[in-house]
C-alpha positions in Angstrom: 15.9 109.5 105.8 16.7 108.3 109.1 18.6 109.9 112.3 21.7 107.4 112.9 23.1 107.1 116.4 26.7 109.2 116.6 29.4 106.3 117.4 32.0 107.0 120.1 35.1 106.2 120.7 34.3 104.7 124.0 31.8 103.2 126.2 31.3 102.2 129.0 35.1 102.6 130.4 36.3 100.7 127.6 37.3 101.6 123.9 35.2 100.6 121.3 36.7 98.4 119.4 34.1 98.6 116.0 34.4 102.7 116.3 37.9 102.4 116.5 38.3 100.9 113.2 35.7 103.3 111.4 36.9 106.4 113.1 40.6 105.9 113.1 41.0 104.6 109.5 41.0 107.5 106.4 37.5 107.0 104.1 37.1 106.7 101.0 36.1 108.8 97.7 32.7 108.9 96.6 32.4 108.3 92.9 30.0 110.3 90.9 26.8 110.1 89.9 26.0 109.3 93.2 24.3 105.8 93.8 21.0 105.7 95.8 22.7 104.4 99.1 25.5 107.0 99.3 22.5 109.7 98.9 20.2 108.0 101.6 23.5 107.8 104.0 24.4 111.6 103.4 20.4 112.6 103.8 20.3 110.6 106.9 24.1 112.4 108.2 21.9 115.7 108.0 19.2 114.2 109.6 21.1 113.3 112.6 23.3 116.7 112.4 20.1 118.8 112.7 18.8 116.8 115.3 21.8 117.1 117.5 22.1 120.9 119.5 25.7 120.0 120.3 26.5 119.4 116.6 28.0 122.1 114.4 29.5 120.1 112.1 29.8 116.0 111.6 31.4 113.4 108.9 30.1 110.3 107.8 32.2 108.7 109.6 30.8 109.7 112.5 27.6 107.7 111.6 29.8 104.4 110.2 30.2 105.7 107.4 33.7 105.6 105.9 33.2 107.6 102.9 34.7 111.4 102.2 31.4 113.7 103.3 30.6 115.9 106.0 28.1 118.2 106.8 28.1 121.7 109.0 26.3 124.9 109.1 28.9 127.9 109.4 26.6 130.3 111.3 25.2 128.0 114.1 26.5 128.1 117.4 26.2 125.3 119.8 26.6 127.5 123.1 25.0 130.5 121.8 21.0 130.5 121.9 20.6 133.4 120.1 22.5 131.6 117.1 20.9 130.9 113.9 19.1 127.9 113.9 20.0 124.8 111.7 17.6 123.8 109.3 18.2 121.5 105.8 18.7 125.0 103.7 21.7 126.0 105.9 23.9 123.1 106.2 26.2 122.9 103.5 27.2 119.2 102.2 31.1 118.8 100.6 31.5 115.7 99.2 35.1 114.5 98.5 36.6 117.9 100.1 40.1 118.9 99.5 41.2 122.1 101.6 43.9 124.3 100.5 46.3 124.0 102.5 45.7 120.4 102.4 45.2 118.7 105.6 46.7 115.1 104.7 48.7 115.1 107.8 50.2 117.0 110.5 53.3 118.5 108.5 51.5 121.7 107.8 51.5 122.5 111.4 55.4 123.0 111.6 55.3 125.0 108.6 52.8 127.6 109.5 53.7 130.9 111.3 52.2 131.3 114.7 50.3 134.2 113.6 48.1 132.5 110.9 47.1 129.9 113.9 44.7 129.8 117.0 44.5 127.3 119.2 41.5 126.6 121.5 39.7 124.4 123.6 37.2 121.4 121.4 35.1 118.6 121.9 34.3 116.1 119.8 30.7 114.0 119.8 32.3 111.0 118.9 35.0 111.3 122.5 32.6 112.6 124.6 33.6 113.8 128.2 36.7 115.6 126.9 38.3 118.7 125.6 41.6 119.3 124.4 43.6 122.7 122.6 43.7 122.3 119.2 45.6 124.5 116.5 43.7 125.9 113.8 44.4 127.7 110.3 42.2 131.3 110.6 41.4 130.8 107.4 41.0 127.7 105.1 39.4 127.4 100.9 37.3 124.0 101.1 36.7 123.0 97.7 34.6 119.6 96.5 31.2 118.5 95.2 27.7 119.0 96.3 25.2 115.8 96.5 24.4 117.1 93.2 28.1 116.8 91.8 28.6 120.5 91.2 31.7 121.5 92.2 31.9 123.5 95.6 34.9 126.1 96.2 34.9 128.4 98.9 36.9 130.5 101.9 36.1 130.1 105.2 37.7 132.3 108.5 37.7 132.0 112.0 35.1 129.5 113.7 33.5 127.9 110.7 37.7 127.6 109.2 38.1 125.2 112.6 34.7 123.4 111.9 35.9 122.7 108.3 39.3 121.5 109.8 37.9 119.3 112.6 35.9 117.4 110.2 38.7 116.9 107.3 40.6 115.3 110.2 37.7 112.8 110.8 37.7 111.9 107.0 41.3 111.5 107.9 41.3 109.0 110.4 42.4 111.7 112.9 40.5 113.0 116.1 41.6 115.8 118.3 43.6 113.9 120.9 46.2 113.4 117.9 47.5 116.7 118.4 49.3 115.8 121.9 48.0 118.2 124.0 46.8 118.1 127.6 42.9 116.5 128.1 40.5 118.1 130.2 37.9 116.4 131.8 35.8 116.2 134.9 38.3 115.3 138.0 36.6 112.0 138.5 37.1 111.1 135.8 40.4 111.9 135.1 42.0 108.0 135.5 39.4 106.6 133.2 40.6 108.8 130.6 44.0 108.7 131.0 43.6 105.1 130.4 41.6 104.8 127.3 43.5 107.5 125.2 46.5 106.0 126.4 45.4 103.1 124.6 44.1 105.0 121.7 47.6 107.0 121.3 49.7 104.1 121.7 47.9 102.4 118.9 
C-alpha cells in the first residue's frame, strides 16, 4: 500500500496535459474477481484519501487510475474539527457504482424539480484554487460492489448524496467546472484561471 500523489488539472499556470487525458476521459469497469493490481491501486486510493484532511471523497482517477472506484467516508467533515475522524473501517469502497438516478450525463438536471436540488459552493483536489456552485440531487441510491465483489446498495441524503455525485462525475470524465457556472477564486488570480478553464471548456 502506498499514498499516490492527487493529479491536478493544472500546474504551474498551464494545463496538464497527462491529467487532462486521465481526468477528462470516462474509466473503465473493473472485472471481478479482482486481480492483484486493481486491489493494490484501490488499497493505495484509501491510503492517500485518509492521509489527505481536505479529502472527503476521491476516485481512482484521481490517482491515474482510469478504472470505475472511488472511495469516501459519509460522516467526515473537512471544515469541521469536531467531525469523525477517517480511518480504514469508515471509508466505504463502491466498485463499478451505478446511481439511481443515473448520472451518465447532464440530462437529468433539466428534468428534476428545483425542489429535489441544492446547489452550493465545491472544490475539487484535482482543480485546486477554485470553487464553483454545483447542483445536487438531496438524495441519491449508490449501488455496486465492494473489493470483495459483494454487491453494495444503499441511500444517501444531503452532504454524503453530493459526495457520492461529485465522484460518479470523475468516473465520468466530468469535473465541476462542466456545470457552467461562475468560478471563484482569489482576485489575483482571477486571469490565470480564466485562461486555463477556458481552455479546458473549449476542449
Amino acid at each position: 500500500m502506498a499514498i499516490r500523489e492527487i493529479i491536478h488539472l493544472w500546474d504551474k499556470e498551464e494545463i496538464n496535459e497527462e491529467s487532462l487525458k486521465i481526468l477528462r476521459n470516462p474509466c473503465s469497469e473493473v472485472i471481478f474477481p479482482l486481480d492483484k493490481e486493481t486491489k493494490q491501486e484501490i488499497n493505495d486510493l484509501i491510503d492517500t484519501f485518509l492521509s489527505d484532511e481536505h479529502a472527503v471523497g476521491l476516485a481512482a482517477p484521481q490517482i491515474g487510475i482510469r478504472k470505475c472506484f472511488f472511495v469516501f467516508d459519509p460522516k467526515y467533515r473537512a471544515s469541521e474539527e469536531a467531525s469523525q475522524k477517517k480511518t480504514r473501517e469508515t471509508v466505504i469502497v463502491v466498485v463499478n457504482p451505478k446511481t439511481v438516478p443515473s448520472r451518465n450525463d447532464l440530462t437529468w438536471l433539466r428534468a428534476e424539480k428545483e425542489e429535489d436540488l441544492t446547489w452550493n459552493s465545491e472544490g475539487c483536489l484535482s482543480l485546486p484554487g477554485i470553487l464553483t456552485q454545483v447542483p445536487r440531487l438531496n438524495e441519491i441510491k449508490l449501488k455496486g460492489f465492494d473489493i470483495n465483489g459483494n454487491r453494495f446498495s444503499k441511500k444517501f441524503e444531503d452532504h454524503p448524496a453530493r459526495i457520492v455525485q461529485h465522484e460518479m462525475d470523475h468516473l465520468l470524465g466530468r469535473v465541476i467546472i462542466d456545470y457552467g457556472q461562475e468560478v471563484y477564486t482569489e482576485e489575483s488570480e482571477v486571469s490565470i484561471f480564466s485562461r486555463l478553464i477556458g481552455k479546458i471548456r473549449g476542449k
